[in-house]
C-alpha positions as CSV (number, residue, x, y, z in Angstrom):
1,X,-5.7,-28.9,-8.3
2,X,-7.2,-26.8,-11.0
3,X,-6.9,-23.2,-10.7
4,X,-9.2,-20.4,-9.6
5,X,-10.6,-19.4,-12.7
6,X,-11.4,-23.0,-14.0
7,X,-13.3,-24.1,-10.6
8,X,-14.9,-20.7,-10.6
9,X,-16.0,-21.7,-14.7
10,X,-17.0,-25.5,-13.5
11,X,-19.1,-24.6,-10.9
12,X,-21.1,-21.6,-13.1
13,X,-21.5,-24.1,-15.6
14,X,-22.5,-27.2,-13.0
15,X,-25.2,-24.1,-11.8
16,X,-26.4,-23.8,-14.9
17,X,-26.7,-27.2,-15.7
18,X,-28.9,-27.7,-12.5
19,X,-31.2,-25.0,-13.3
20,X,-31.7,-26.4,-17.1
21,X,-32.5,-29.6,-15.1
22,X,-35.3,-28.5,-12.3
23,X,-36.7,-26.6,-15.0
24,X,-37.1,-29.4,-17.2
25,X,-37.7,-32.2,-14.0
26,X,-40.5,-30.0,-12.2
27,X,-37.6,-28.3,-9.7
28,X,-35.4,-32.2,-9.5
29,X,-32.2,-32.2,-10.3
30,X,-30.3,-35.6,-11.0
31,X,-27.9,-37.3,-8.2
32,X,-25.6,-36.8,-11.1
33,X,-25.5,-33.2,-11.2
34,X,-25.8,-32.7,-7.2
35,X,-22.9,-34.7,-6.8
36,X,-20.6,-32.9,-8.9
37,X,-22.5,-29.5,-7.8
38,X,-21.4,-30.6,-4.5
39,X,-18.0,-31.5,-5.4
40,X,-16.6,-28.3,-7.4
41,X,-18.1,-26.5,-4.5
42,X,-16.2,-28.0,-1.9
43,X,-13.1,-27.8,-4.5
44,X,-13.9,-23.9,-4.9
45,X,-14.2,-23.8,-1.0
46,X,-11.0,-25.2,-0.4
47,X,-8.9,-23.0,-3.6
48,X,-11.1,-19.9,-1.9
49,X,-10.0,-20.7,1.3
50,X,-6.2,-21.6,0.5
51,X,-6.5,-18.2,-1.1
52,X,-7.3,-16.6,2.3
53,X,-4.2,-18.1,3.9
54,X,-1.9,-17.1,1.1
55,X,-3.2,-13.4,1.2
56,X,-2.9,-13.6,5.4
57,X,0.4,-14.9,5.2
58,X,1.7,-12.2,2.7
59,X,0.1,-9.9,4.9
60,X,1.6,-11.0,7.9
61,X,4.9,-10.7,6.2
62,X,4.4,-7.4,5.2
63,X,3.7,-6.2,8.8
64,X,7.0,-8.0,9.9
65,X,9.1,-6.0,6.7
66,X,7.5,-2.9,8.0
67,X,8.6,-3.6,11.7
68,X,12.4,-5.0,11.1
69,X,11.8,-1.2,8.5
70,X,11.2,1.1,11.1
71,X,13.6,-0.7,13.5
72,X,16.7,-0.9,10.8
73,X,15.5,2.8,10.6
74,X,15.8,4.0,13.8
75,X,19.5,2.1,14.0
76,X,20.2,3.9,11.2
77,X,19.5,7.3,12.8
78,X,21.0,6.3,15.7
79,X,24.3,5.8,13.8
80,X,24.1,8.5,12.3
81,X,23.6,11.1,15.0
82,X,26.5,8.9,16.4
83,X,28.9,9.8,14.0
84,X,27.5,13.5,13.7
85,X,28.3,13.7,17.5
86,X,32.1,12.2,16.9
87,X,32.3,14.7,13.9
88,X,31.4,17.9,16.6
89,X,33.6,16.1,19.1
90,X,36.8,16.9,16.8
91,X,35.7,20.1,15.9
92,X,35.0,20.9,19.6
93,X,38.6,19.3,20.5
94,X,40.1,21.6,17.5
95,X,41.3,18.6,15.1
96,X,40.5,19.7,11.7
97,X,43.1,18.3,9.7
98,X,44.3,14.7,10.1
99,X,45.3,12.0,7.7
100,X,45.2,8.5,8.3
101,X,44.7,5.1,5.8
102,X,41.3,4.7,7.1
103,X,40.2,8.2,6.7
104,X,41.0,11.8,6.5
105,X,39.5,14.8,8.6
106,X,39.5,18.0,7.1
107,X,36.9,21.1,7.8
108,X,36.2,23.7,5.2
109,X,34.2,27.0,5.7
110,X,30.9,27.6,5.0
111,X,27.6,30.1,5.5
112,X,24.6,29.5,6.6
113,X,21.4,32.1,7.0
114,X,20.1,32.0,10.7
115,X,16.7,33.7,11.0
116,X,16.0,34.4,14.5
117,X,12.7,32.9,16.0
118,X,11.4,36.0,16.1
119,X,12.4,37.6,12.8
120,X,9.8,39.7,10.7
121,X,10.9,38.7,6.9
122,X,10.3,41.3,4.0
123,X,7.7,39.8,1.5
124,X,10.3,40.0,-1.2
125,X,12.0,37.4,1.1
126,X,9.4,34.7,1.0
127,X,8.6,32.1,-1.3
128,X,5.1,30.9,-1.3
129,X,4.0,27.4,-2.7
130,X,0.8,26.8,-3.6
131,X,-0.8,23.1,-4.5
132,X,-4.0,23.0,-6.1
133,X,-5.8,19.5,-5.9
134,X,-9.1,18.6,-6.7
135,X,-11.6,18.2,-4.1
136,X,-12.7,14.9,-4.8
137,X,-15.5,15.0,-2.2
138,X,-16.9,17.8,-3.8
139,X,-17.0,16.5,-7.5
140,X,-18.6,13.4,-6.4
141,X,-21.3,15.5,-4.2
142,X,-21.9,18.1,-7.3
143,X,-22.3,15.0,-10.0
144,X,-24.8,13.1,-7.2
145,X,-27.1,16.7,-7.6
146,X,-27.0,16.2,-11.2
147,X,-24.3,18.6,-12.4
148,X,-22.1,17.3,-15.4
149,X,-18.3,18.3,-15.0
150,X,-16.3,17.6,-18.2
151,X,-13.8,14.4,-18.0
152,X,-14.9,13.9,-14.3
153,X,-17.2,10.9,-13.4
154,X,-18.0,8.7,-10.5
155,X,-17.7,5.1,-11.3
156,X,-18.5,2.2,-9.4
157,X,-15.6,-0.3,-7.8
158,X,-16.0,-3.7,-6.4
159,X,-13.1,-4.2,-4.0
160,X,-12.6,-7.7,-2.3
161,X,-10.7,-7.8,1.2
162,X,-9.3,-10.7,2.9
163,X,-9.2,-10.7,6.6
């Protein structure tokens, strides 16, 4: 079977043909023509529609990836809060120095800043992020009304879905 692009290029031509043809036959085209019209239609159809079941099929596998994702992701979190929990269990039970061939346990010192819930934090003491975006909705509203905004246009997309 011919690919997409060449079925899609016979049956333009085969179109063409068949207009050239009524205009020159007073709107008849010959059996000729109509047959193979018919023909690269129904083999367009069926690359078009094989085309559909790939896409649904991928699709459909994606949705099972992101399922067995999310479920190999909450194993993993349940692991590791597991092993977090075994890891407070020694430090609760006061083992924090033990040597073995499959692993070592060992604690070491460290600070951490707790700010109370209630806390009132000196402005020196904050950092403030700021993200400027453009506001696309606006652009496209302000360029519709007729205003011209340097290196900002709306174009026009053609986007095909399968479903």
């Amino acid at each position: 079977m011919s690919n997409l692009f060449v079925l899609s290029g016979d049956f333009e031509a085969l179109l063409k043909q068949a207009e050239l043809e009524a205009i020159n036959a007073d709107g008849e085209i010959s059996e000729a023509v109509a047959m193979a019209l018919k023909e690269s239609e129904m083999a367009l159809g069926e690359k078009v529609t094989n085309i559909i079941k790939y896409v649904k099929n991928l699709r459909s596998g994606a949705e099972e990836l992101k399922r067995m994702e999310l479920e190999f992701k909450a194993r993993k979190q349940a692991k590791e809060k597991k092993a977090v929990a075994l890891e407070n269990f020694l430090k609760v039970a006061g083992i924090t120095k033990f040597e073995a061939i499959e692993g070592v346990v060992k604690s070491t010192k460290s600070t951490a800043v707790e700010i109370d819930i209630d806390a009132v934090i000196p402005s020196e003491y904050l950092t403030v992020k700021t993200t400027e975006t453009p506001n696309k909705t606006a652009l496209k509203k302000a360029i519709g009304d007729g205003e011209t905004i340097e290196g900002v246009q709306v174009v026009e997309r053609l986007s095909v879905k399968v479903k």
